[in-house]
C-alpha positions as CSV (number, residue, x, y, z in Angstrom):
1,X,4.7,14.0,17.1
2,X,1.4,13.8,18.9
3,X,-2.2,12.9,17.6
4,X,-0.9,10.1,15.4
5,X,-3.6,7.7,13.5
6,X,-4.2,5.7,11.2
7,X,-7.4,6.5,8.9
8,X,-9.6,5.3,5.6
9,X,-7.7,7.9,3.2
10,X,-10.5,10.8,1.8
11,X,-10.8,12.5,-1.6
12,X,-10.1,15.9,0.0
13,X,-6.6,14.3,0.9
14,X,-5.6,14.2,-2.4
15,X,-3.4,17.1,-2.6
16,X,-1.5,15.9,0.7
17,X,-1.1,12.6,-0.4
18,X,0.0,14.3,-3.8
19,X,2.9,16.0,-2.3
20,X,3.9,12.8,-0.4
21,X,4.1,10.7,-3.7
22,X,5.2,13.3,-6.2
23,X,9.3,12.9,-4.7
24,X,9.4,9.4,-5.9
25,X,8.7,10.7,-9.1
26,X,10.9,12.9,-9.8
27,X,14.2,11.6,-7.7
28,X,13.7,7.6,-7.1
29,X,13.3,4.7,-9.5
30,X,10.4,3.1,-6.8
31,X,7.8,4.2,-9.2
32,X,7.9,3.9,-12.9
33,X,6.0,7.1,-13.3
34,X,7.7,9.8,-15.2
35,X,5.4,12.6,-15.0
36,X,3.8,14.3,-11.7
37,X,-0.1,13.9,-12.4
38,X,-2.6,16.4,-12.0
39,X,-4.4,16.7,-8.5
40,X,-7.5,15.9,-10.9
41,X,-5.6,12.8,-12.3
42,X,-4.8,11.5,-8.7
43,X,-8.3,12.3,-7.9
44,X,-9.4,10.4,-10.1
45,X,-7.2,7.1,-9.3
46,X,-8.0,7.6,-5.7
47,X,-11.9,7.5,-6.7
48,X,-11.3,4.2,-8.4
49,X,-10.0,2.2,-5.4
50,X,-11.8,4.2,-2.6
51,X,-14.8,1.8,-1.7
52,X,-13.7,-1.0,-3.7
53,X,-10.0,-1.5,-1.5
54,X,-8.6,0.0,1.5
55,X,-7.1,3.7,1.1
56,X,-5.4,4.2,4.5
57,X,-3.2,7.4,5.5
58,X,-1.1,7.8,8.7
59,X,-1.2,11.5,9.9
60,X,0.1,13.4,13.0
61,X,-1.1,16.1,14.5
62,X,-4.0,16.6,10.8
63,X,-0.6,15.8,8.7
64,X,-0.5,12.9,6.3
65,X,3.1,11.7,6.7
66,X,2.3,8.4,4.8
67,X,-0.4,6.4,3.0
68,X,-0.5,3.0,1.4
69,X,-3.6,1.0,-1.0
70,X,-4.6,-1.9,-2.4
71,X,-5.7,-2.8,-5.6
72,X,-6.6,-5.5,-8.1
73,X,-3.7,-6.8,-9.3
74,X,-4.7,-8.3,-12.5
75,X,-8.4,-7.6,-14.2
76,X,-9.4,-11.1,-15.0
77,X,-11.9,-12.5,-13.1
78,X,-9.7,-15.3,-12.1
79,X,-7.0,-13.4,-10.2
80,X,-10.0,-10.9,-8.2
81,X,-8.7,-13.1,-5.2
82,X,-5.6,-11.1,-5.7
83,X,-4.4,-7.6,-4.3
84,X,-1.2,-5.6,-5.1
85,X,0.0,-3.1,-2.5
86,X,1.5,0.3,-2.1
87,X,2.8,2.5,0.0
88,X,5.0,6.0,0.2
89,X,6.3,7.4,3.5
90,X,7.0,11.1,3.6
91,X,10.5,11.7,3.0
92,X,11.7,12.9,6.4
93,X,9.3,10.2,8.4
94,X,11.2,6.8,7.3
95,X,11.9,4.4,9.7
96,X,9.3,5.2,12.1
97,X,7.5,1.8,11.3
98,X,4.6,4.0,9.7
99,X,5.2,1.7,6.4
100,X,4.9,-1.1,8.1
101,X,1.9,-0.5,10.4
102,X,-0.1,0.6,7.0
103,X,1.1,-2.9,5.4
104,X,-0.3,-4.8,8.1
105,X,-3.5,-2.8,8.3
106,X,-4.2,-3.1,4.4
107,X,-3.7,-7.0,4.7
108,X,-6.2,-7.9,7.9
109,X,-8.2,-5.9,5.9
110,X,-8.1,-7.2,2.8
111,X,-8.3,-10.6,4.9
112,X,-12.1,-9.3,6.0
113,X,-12.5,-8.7,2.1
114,X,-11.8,-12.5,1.0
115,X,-8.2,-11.8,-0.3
116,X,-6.1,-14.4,-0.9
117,X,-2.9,-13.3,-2.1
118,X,-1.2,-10.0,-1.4
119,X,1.2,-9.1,-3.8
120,X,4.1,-6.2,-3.9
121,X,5.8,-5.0,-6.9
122,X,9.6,-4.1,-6.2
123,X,12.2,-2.1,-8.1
124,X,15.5,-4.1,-7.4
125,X,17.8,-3.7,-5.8
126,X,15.5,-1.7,-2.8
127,X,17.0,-3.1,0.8
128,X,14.7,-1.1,2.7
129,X,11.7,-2.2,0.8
130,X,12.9,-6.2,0.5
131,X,13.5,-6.0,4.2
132,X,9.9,-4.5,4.6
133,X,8.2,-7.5,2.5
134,X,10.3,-10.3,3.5
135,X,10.0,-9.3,7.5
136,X,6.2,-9.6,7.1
137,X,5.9,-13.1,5.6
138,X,6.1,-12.1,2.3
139,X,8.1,-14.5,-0.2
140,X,10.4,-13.5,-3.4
141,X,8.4,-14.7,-6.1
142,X,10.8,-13.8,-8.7
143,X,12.5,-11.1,-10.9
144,X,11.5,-9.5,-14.0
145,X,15.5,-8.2,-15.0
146,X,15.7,-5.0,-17.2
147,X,11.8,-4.3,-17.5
148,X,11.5,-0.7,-16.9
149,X,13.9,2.6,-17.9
150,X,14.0,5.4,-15.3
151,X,16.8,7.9,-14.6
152,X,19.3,6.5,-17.5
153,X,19.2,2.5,-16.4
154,X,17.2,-0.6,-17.1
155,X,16.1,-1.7,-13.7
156,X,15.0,-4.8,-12.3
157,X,11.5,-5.5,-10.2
158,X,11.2,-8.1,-7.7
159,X,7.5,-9.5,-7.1
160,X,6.9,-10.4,-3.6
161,X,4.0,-12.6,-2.6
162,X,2.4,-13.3,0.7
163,X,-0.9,-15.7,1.7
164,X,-3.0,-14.5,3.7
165,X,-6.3,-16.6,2.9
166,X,-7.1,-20.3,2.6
167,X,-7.2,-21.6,-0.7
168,X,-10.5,-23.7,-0.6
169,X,-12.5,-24.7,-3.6
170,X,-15.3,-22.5,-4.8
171,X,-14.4,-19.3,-2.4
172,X,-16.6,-16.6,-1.6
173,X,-16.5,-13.5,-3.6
174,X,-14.5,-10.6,-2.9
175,X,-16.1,-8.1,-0.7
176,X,-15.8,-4.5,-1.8
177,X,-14.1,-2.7,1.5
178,X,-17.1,-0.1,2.1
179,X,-19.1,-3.4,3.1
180,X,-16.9,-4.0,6.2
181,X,-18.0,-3.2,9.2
182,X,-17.2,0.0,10.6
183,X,-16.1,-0.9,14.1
184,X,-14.3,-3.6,12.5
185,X,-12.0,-1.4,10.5
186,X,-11.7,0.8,13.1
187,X,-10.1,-1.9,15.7
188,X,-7.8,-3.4,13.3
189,X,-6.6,0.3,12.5
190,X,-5.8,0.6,16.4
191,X,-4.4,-2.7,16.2
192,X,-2.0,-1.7,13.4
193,X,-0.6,1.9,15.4
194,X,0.6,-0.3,17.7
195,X,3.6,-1.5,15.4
196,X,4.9,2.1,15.4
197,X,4.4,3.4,18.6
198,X,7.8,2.9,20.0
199,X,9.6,4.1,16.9
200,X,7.3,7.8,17.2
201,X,8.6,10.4,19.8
């Protein structure tokens, strides 16, 4: 693979992204999704975090092989100092370290954005995913047992937290990601390929 990057994700990637996501669907319990959405669905979520939190995707060559998000992770206005994250490899590109090169993009981000607390959302048991959180300073938080039905079982999700802010009185507001510098964004993207670099040939 040649012509790897990291990039802010775009609405026209939709469809690629689409294609990426809709496997977990229909053959894994990592999402609790049933149903494929429409391209206008997905869209439409896309459109509701674009701007607001980083969208990134990892392509070679011009092909998305993986993309992760951020997003609130509760409404109230006390937890905006919170972010939940995402992220979906393409099937036949695990284990490149594209996962985790996104992971650490969307948190020094999120850092520029006033985050506090980034937050995953696990089905259990998921080594490769625990391995993931826990290698990156995240912490178990704890386990919600027998919360969601998928595929004929009650499964288990594991919340993973990890701190990436200071926790000062009176903090400044959250900053919505399209008011972050470009060039900033841009070097921490660089930054970030450099995780998976070795793992690519």
């Amino acid at each position: 693979m040649e012509n790897i990057m990291i990039r802010p994700a775009r609405l026209e990637d939709a469809s690629e992204i689409l294609k990426i996501y809709e496997p977990y669907i229909k053959k894994t319990t990592i999402t609790f999704e049933y149903e494929v959405p429409s391209l206008e669905e997905f869209r439409g979520r896309m459109t509701g975090i674009i701007g607001a939190y980083p969208y990134l995707v990892c392509e070679a060559d011009g092909k998305i092989l993986a993309y992760a998000y951020a997003h609130r992770f509760h409404e109230r206005a006390a937890y905006q100092w919170d972010a939940e994250l995402s992220v979906y490899v393409e099937e036949e590109h695990t284990g490149l370290g594209m996962g985790k090169a996104l992971y650490h993009a969307l948190m020094e981000l999120l850092k520029l954005q006033n985050v506090k607390n980034a937050y995953a959302l696990v089905t259990s048991p998921n080594e490769r995913s625990e391995a993931l959180h826990l290698g990156m300073g995240f912490r178990l938080e704890g386990l919600n047992r027998e919360t969601g039905y998928k595929m004929g079982k009650w499964l288990d999700v594991s919340c993973f937290v990890k701190n990436i802010g200071t926790h000062e009185c009176d903090p400044e507001g959250i900053l919505p990601f399209a008011g972050i510098e470009k060039a900033r964004v841009e070097r921490i993207l660089e930054d970030s390929m450099k995780l998976m670099k070795g793992n690519i040939k």
